[in-house]
C-alpha positions in Angstrom: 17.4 -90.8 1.0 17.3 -87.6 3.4 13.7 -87.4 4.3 11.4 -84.4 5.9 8.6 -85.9 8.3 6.4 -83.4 9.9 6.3 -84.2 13.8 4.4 -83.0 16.1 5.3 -84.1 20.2 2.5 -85.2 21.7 4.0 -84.5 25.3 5.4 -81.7 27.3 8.0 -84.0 28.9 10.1 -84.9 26.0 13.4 -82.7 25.1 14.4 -84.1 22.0 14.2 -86.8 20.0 15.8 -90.1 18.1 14.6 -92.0 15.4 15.4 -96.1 15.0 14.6 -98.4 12.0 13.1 -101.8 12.4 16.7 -103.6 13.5 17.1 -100.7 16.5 19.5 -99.1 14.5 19.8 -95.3 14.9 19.6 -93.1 12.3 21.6 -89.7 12.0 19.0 -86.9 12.8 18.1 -83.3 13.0 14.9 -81.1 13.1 14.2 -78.7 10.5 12.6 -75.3 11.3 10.7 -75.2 14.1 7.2 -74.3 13.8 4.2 -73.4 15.8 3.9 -73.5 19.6 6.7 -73.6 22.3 6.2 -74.8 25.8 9.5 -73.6 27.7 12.3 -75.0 25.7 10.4 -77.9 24.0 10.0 -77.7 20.5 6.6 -78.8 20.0 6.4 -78.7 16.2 9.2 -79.4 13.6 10.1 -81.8 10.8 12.2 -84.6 11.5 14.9 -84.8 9.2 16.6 -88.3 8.9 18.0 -91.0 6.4 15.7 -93.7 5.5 16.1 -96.9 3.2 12.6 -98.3 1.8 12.8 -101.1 -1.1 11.8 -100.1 -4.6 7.8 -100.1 -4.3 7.8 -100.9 -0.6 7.8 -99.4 2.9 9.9 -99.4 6.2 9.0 -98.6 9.6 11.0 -96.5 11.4 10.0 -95.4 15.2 10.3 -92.2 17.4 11.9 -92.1 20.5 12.3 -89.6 23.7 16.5 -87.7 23.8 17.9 -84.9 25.3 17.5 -81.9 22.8 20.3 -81.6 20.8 22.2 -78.4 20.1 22.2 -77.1 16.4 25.4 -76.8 14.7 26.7 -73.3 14.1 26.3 -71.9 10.6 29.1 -72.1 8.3 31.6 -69.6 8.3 31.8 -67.1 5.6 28.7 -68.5 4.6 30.3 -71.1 2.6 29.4 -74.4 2.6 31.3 -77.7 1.5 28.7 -80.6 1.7 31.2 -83.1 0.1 30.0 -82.6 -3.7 29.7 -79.1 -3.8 31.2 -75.7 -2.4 28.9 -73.3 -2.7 28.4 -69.4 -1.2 26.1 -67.2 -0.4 25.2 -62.9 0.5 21.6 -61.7 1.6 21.2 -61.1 -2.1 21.1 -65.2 -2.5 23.3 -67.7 -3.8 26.3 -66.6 -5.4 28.5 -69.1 -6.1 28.6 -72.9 -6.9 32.0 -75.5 -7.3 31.8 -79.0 -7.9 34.4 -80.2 -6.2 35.0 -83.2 -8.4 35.4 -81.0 -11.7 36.5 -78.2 -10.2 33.7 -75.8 -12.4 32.5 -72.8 -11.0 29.3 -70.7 -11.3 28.9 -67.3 -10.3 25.9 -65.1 -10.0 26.4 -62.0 -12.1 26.9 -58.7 -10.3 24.0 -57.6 -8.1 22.0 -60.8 -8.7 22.2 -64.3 -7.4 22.0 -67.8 -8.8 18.1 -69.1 -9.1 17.6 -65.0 -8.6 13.9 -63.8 -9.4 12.7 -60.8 -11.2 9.5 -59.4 -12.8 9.5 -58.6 -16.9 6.9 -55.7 -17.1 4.9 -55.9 -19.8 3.2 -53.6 -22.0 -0.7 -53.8 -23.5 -1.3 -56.1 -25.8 -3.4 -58.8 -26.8 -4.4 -61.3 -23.8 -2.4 -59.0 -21.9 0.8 -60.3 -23.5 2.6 -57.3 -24.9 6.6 -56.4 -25.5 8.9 -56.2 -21.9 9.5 -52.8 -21.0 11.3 -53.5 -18.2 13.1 -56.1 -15.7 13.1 -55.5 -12.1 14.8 -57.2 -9.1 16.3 -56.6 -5.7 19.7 -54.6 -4.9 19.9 -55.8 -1.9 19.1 -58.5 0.5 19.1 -60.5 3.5 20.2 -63.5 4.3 20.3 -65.9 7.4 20.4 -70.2 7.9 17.4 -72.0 9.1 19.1 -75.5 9.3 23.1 -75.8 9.5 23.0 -79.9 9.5 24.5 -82.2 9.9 22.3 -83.4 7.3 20.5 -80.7 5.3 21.6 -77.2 5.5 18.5 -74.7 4.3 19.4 -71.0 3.3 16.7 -68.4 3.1 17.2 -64.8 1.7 14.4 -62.0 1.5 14.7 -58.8 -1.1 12.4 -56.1 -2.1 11.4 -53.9 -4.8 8.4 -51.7 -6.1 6.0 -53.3 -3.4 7.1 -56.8 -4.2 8.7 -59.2 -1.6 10.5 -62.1 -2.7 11.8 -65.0 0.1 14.1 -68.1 -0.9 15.0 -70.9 0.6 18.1 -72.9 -1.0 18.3 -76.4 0.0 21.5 -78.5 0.3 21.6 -81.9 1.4 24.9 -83.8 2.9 27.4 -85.0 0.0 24.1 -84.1 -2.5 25.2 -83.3 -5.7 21.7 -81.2 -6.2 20.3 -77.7 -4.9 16.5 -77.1 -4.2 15.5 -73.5 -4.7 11.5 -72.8 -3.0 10.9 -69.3 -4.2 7.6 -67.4 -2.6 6.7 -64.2 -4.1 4.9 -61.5 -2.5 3.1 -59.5 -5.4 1.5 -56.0 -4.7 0.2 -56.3 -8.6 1.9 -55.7 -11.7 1.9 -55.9 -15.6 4.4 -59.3 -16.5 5.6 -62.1 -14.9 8.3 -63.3 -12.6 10.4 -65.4 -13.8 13.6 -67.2 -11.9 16.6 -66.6 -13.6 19.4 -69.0 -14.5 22.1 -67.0 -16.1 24.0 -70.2 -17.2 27.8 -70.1 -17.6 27.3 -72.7 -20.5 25.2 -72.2 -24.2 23.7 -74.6 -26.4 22.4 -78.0 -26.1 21.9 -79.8 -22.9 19.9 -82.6 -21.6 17.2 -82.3 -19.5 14.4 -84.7 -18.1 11.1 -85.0 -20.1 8.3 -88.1 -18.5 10.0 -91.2 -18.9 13.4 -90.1 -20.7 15.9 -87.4 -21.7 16.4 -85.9 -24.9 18.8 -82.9 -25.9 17.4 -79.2 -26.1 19.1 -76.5 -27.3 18.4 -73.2 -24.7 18.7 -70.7 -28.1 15.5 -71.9 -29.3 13.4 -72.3 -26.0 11.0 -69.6 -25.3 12.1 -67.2 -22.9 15.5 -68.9 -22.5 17.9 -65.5 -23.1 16.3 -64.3 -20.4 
């Protein structure tokens, strides 16, 4: 698996950095986003991002060594990445489109929206505060940059307002990953509802889906809050 280990160097005279398993053999690397202090151009604190192999109900070691700093890798053009299972494309307003590239199916964002988008249902009185929606409200418009460009986990993060509120994403590919990690923060200045992050699936009725220890089949029409 692609794993995150927060790192922090314990010395000013170290650039960068490689990581070895218990044979000496070294492991494809990068650092994710770099946080905390700087001293000159060292990076002092950021996750180490690297493949590891541990057996099933086990550990491995895996060790930390001094290298030159390396250079990131430039983001992708267009915005469009191809990790090897899936093409997918992104604005400021989020992620806007996803192709598996061994179907060949495509999802796109509706119109002024984005894929995993979030928005806040206003509600009116009622009991428990639970009353009828009177309104859904979301961003127009965004902005978007990359906060890791790979070689092994590219990380997207897009910022919108609206009425006060401030909502920041961060869409998480991993190399030849046939999955997508959405970390949504929301920013509330108070409000009537709740957010909610939106799906608007390309496909209807039943699916599977994981419940603890199995799947079973569940049909969207008849989930609570699902046509929304």
């Amino acid at each position: 698996e692609i794993i995150e280990v927060p790192w922090v160097q314990p010395r000013q005279d170290a650039g960068g950095h490689r990581v070895f398993d218990a044979d000496g053999n070294e492991a494809p690397l990068q650092l994710g986003e770099q946080a905390g202090e700087t001293w000159g151009d060292r990076i002092v604190e950021a996750p180490l991002i690297f493949r590891a192999t541990a057996p099933a109900m086990g550990c491995a070691v895996y060790q930390v060594s001094d290298a030159p700093l390396a250079e990131a890798p430039a983001p992708p053009e267009h915005d469009t990445l191809d990790n090897g299972a899936l093409r997918v494309r992104f604005a400021g307003r989020g992620l806007q489109e996803i192709t598996d590239l061994e179907t060949g199916l495509s999802w796109q964002a509706p119109r002024g929206s984005a894929i995993g988008d979030c928005r806040l249902y206003e509600m009116g009185p009622g009991i428990l505060h639970i009353g009828a929606i009177t309104g859904v409200l979301s961003g127009r418009t965004g902005r978007g940059r990359w906060i890791s460009t790979g070689p092994l986990r590219y990380v997207y993060r897009w910022e919108c307002e609206f009425h006060g509120h401030r909502v920041r994403q961060d869409v998480t590919l991993d190399e030849g990953g046939r999955h997508i990690d959405f970390h949504t923060r929301v920013f509330c200045a108070g409000a009537q509802g709740f957010f909610a992050l939106c799906f608007d699936l390309p496909v209807r009725g039943p699916m599977h889906v994981d419940i603890p220890f199995g799947v079973e089949p569940r049909d969207l029409s008849a989930e609570p809050y699902a046509m929304t």
